[in-house]
N, C-alpha and C positions, 0 to 999 in steps of 0.2 A: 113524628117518627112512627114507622110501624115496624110491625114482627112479625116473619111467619112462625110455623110449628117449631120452636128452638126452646132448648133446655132452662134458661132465665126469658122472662118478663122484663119488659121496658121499668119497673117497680125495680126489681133487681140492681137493675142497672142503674139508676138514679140515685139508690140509697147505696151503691157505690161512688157514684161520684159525690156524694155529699158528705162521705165521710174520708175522701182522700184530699189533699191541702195540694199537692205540688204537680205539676205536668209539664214535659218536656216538647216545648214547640218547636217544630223542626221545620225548614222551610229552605228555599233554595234564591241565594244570595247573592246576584251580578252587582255588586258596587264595588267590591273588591279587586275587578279588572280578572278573575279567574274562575267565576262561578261554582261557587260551592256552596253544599250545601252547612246552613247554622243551626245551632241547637240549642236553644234559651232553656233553664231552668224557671217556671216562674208560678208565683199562686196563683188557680182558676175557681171558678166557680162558674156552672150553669144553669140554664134556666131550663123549665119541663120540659120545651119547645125544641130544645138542643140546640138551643146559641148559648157557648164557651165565651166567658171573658178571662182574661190572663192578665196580667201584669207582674212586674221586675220593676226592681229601684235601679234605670237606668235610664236616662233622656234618647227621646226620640231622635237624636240626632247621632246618638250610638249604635242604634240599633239599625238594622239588615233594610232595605226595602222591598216590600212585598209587594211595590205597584206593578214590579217585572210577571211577577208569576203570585198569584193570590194563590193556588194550594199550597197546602200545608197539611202536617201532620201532627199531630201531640198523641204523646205517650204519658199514659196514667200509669201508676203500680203504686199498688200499696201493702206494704206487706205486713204480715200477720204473724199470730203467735204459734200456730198449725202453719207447716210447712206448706199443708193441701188445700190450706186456704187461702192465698197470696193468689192474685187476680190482676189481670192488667187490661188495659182500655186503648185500643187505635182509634183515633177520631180524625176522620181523613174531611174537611173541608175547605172553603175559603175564609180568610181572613185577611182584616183590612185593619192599620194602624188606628185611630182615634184620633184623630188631630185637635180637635177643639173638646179641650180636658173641660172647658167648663157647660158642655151640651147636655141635651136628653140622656144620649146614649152611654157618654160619659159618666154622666149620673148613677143611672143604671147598671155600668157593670162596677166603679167603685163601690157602688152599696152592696151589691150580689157579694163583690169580693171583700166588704167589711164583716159579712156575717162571718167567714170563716177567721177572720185575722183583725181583729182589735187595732193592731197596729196601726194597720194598712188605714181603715175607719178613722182612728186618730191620725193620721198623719195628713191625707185628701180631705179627709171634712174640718179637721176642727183645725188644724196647722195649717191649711191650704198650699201644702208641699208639692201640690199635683205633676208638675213643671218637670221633677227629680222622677218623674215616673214614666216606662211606655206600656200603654194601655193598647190590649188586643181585643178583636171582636171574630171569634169564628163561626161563624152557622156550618153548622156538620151535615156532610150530607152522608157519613156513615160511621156510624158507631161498632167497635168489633169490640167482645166482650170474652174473654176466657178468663179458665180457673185454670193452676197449674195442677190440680188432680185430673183436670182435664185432658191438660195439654199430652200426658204422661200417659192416661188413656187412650189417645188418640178420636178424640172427639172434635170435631168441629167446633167453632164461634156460636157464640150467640151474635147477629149482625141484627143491627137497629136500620133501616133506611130510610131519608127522611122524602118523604114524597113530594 
């Protein structure tokens, strides 16, 4: 990811996402026969590089397909105890289901997402629940970053894009 001349740092931006637990993936959903778009609440966690993993305690056979159309969007917020401080995160890239829960990549993003959630850690590694789980993988190809003092300012994003 890079940055031009913009008011946070790629730093900023990370030890935001590392200290927020929940993201709203949104994505747009033809199985339905009506196409619309879905909105999953689920825990992420990402890596420096700005590949998003997600997951929800919901079998992949419930959830939306994303082979029709891979973008997607997730919405971060997290809010604070300063009004001026509450920030939120658009992460516009593609993502792709995870189908084989016991792979690399698999690996990889339940661990990412065990450091935030103990649960999650116990339930995929040590219960081997994975089955009960859909596992997302998004590579961002742009991160938008605002503060609500900001927003209220009328300042622009900080935008991340990944080259």
């Amino acid at each position: 990811m890079s940055s031009g001349e913009q008011k946070h740092n790629k730093n900023d931006i990370y030890v935001f996402l590392k200290r927020s637990f929940f993201g709203v993936l949104s994505y747009y959903d033809k199985t339905s026969g009506k196409g619309i778009v879905k909105s999953e609440l689920m825990i992420f966690n990402t890596t420096d590089s700005g590949d998003f993993y997600l997951t929800m305690k919901k079998p992949m056979s419930k959830f939306g397909n994303l082979s029709d159309n891979s973008n997607v969007t997730i919405m971060i917020y997290k809010e604070e105890e300063r009004l001026r401080d509450i920030s939120r995160i658009f992460v516009n890239g593609e993502a792709r289901i995870i189908t084989d829960l016991d792979g690399e990549d698999a690996e990889k993003g339940f661990e990412l997402i065990g450091q935030k959630s103990p649960v999650i850690k116990h339930l995929v590694h040590e219960k081997g629940d994975r089955e009960k789980y859909t596992l997302v993988h998004v590579k961002a190809k742009l991160i938008n970053f605002i503060s609500l003092e900001e927003i209220m300012n009328g300042e622009d994003p900080t935008i991340l894009a990944r080259k």
